[in-house]
PyMOL commands that place a pseudoatom at each C-alpha (Angstrom):
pseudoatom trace, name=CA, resn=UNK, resi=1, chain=A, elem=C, hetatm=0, pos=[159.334, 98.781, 198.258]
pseudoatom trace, name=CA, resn=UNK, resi=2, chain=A, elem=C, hetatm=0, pos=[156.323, 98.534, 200.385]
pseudoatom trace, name=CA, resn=UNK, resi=3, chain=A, elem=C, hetatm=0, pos=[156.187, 96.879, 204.078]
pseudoatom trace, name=CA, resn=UNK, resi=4, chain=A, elem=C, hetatm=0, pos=[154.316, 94.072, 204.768]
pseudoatom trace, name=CA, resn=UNK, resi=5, chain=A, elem=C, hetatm=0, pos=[151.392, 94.966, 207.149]
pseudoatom trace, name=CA, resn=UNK, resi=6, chain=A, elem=C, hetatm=0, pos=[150.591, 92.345, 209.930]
pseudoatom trace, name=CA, resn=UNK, resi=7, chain=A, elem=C, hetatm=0, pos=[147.207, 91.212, 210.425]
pseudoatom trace, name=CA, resn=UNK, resi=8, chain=A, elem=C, hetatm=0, pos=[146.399, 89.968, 213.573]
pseudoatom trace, name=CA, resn=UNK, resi=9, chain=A, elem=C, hetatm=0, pos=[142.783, 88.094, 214.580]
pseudoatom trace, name=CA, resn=UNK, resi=10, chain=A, elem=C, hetatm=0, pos=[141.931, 88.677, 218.651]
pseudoatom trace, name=CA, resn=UNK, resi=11, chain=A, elem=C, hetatm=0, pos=[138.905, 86.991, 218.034]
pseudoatom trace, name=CA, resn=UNK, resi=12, chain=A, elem=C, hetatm=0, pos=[140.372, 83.915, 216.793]
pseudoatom trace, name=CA, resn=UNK, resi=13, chain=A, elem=C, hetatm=0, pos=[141.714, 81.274, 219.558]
pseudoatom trace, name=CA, resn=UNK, resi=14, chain=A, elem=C, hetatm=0, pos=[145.402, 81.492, 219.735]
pseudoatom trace, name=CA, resn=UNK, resi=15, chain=A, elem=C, hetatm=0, pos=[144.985, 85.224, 217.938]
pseudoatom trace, name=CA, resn=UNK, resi=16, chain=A, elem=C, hetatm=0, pos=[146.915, 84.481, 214.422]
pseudoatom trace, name=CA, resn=UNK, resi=17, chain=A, elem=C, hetatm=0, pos=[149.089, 86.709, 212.964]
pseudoatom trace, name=CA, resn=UNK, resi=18, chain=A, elem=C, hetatm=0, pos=[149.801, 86.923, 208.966]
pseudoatom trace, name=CA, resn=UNK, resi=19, chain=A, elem=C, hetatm=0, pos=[151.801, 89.293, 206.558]
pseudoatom trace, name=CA, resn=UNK, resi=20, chain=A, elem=C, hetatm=0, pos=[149.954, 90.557, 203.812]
pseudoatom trace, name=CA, resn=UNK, resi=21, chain=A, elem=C, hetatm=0, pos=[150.543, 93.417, 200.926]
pseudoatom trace, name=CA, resn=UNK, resi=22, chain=A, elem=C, hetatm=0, pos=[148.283, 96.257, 202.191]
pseudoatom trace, name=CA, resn=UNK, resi=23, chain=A, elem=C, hetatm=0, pos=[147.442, 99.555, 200.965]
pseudoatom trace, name=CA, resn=UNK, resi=24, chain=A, elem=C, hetatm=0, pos=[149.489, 101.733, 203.873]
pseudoatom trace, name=CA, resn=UNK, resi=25, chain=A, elem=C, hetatm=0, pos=[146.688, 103.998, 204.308]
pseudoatom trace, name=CA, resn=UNK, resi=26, chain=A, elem=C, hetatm=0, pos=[144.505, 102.095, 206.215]
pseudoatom trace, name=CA, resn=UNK, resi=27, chain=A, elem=C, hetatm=0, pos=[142.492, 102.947, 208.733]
pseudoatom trace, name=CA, resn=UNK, resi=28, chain=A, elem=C, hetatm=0, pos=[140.503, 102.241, 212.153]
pseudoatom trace, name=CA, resn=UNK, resi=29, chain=A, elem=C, hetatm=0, pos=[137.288, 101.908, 211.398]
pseudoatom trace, name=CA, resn=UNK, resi=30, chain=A, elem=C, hetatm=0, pos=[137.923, 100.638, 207.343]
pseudoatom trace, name=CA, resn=UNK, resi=31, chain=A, elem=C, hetatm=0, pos=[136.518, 97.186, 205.769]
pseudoatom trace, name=CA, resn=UNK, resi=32, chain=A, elem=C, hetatm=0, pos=[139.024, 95.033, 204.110]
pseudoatom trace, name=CA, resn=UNK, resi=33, chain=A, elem=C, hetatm=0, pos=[137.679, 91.347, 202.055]
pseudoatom trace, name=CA, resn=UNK, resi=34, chain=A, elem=C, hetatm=0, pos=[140.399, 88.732, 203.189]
pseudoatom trace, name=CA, resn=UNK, resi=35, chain=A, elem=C, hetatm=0, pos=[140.408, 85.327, 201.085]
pseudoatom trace, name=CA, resn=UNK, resi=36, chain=A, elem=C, hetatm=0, pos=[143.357, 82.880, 202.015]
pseudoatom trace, name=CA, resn=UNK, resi=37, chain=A, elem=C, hetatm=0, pos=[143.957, 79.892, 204.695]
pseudoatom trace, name=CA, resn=UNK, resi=38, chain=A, elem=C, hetatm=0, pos=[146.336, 79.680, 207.588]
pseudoatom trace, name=CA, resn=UNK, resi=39, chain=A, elem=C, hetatm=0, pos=[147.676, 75.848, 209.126]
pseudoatom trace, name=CA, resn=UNK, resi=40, chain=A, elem=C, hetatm=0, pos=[148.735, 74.956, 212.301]
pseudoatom trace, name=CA, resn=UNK, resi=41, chain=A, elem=C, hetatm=0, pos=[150.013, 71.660, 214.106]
pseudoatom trace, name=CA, resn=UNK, resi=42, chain=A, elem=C, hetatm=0, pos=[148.154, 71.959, 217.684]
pseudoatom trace, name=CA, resn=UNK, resi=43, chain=A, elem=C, hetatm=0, pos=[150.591, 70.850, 220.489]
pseudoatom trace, name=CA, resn=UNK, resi=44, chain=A, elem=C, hetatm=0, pos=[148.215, 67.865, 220.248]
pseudoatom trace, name=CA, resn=UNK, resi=45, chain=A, elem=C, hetatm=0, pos=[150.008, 66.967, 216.604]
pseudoatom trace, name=CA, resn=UNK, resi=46, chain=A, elem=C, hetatm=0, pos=[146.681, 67.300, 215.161]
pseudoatom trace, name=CA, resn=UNK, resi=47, chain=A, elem=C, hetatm=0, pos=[147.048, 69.136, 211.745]
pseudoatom trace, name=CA, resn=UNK, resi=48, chain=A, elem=C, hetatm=0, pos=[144.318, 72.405, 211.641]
pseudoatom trace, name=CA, resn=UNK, resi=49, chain=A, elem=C, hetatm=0, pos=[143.547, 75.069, 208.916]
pseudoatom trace, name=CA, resn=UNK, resi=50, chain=A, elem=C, hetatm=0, pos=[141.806, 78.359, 209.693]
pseudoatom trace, name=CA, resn=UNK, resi=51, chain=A, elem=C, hetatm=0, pos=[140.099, 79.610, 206.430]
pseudoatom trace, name=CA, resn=UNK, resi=52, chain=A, elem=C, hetatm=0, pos=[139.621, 83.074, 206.499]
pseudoatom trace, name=CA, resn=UNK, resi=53, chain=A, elem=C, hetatm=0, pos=[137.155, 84.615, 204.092]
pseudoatom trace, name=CA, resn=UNK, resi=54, chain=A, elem=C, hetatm=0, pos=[134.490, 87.684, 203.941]
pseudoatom trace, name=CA, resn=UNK, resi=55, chain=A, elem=C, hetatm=0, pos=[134.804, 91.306, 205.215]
pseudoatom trace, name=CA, resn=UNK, resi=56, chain=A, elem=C, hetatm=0, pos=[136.693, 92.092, 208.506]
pseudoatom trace, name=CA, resn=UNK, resi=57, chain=A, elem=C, hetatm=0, pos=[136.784, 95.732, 209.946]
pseudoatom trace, name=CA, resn=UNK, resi=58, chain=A, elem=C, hetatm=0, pos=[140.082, 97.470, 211.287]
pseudoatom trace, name=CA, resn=UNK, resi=59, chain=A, elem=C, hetatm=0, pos=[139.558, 97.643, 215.058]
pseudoatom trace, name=CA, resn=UNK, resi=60, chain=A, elem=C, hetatm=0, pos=[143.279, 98.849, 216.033]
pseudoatom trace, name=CA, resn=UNK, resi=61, chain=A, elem=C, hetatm=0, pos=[146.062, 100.184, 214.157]
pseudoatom trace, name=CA, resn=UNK, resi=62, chain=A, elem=C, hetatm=0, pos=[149.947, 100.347, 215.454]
pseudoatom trace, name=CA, resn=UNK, resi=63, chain=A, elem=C, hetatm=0, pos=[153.499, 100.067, 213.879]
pseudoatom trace, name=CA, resn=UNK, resi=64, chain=A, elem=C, hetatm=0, pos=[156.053, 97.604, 214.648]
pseudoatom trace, name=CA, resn=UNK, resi=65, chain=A, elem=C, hetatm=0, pos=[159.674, 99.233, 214.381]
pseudoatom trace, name=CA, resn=UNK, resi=66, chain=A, elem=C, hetatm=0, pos=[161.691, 96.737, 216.279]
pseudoatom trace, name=CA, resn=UNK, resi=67, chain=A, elem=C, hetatm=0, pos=[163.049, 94.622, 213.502]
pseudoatom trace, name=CA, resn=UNK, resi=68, chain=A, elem=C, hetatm=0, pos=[164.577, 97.524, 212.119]
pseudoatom trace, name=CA, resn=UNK, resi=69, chain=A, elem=C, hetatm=0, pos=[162.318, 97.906, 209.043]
pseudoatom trace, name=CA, resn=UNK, resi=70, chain=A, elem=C, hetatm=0, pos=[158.736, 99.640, 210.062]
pseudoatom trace, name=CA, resn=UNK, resi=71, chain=A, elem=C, hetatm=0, pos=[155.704, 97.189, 209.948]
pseudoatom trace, name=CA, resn=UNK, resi=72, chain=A, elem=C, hetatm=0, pos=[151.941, 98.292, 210.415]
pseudoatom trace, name=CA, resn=UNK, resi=73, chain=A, elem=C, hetatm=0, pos=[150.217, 96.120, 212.599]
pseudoatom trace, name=CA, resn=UNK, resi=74, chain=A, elem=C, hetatm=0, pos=[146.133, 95.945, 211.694]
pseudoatom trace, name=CA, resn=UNK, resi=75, chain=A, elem=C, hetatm=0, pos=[143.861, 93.933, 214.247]
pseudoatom trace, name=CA, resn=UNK, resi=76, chain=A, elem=C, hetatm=0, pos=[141.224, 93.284, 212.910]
pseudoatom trace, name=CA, resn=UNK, resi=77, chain=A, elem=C, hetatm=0, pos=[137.389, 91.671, 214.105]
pseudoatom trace, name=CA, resn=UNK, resi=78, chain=A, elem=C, hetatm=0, pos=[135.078, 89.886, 211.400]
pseudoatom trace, name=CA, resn=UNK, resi=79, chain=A, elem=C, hetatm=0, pos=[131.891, 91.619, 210.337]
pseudoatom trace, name=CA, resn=UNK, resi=80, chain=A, elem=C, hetatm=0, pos=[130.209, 88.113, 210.066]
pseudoatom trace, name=CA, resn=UNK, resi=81, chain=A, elem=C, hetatm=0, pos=[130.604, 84.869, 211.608]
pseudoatom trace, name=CA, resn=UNK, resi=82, chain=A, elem=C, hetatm=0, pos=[134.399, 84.657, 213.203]
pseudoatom trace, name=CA, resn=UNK, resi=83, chain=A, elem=C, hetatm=0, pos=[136.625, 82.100, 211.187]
pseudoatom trace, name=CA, resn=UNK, resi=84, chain=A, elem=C, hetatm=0, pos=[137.358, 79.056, 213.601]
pseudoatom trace, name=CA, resn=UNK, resi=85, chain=A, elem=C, hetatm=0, pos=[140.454, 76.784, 213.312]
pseudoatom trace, name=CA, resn=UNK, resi=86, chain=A, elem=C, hetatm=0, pos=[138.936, 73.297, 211.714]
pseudoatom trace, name=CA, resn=UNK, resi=87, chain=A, elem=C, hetatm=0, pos=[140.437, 70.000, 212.088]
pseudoatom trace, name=CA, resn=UNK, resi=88, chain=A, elem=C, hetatm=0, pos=[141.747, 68.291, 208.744]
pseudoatom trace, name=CA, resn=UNK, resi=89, chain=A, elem=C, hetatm=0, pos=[142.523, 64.186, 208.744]
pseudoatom trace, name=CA, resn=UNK, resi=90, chain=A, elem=C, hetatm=0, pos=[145.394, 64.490, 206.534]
pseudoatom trace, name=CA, resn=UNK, resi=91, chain=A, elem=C, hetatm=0, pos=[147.351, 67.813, 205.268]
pseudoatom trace, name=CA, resn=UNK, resi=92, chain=A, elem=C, hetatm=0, pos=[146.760, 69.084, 201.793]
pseudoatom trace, name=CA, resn=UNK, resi=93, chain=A, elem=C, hetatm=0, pos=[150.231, 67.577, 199.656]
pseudoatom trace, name=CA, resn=UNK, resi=94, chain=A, elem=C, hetatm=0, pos=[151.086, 66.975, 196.249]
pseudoatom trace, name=CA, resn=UNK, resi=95, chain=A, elem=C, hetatm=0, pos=[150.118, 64.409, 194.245]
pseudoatom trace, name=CA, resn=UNK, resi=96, chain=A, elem=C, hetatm=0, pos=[152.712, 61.289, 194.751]
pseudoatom trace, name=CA, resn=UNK, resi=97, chain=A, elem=C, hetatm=0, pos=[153.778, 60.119, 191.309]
pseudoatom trace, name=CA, resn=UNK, resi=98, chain=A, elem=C, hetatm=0, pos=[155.101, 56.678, 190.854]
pseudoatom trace, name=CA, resn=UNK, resi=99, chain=A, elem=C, hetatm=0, pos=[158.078, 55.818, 188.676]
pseudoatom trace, name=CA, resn=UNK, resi=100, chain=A, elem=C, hetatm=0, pos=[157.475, 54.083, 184.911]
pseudoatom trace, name=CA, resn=UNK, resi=101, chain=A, elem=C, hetatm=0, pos=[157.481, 50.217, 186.076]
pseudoatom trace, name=CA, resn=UNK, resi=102, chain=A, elem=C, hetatm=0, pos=[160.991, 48.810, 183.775]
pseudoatom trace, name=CA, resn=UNK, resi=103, chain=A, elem=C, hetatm=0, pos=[161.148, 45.214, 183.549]
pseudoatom trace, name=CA, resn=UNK, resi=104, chain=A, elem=C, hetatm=0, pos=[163.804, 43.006, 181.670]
pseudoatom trace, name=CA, resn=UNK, resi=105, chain=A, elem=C, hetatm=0, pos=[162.884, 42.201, 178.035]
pseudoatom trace, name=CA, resn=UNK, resi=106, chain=A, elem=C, hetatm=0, pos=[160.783, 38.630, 177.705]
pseudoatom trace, name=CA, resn=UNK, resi=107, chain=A, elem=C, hetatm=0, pos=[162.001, 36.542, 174.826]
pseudoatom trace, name=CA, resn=UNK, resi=108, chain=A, elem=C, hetatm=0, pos=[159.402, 34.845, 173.336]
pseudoatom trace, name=CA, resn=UNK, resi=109, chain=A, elem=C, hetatm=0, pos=[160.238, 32.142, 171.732]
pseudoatom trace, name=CA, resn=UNK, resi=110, chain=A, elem=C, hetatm=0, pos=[158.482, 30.740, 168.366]
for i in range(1, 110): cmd.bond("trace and resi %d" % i, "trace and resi %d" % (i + 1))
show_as sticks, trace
zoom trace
């Protein structure tokens, strides 16, 4: 089975860290296209998403070996604009269904 590789954004406030399936032979210097979002609760209790999307470059490569199972660590630095954490009103959830309404039957009378 392949190990996770940790992707870690310096450029991004608070530096984010995810776990993604990687090809292992990355290297410094290589382009990857990321696609996915990241949320956060600020300190603040102000719900946040960071959306990160387009081509980042590899910028440092290490290994992480202290969990017992061997991790690559990629930091990485966007090629474009730098994804920014973004304030959302209310957090993304699933659609609340309500319950059939059941009522007693009505006799009607004739």
């Amino acid at each position: 089975m392949q190990p996770t590789t940790i992707i870690e954004f310096p450029d991004v406030p608070g530096s984010p860290k995810a776990e993604v399936l990687l090809p292992p032979t990355l290297r410094v210097g290589d382009q990857l296209k990321l696609d996915f979002t990241l949320s956060r609760t600020n300190p603040s209790g102000r719900y946040e998403v960071l959306e990160i999307t387009g081509t980042f470059r590899v910028s440092k490569a290490s290994v992480d070996a202290s969990k017992g199972s061997v991790h690559p660590i990629l930091q990485v630095e966007s090629t474009g604009k730098s994804p920014a954490w973004r304030a959302v009103k209310k957090p993304v959830s699933e659609v609340r269904k309500l319950a059939p309404a059941i009522s007693p039957p009505t006799q009607i009378e004739s």
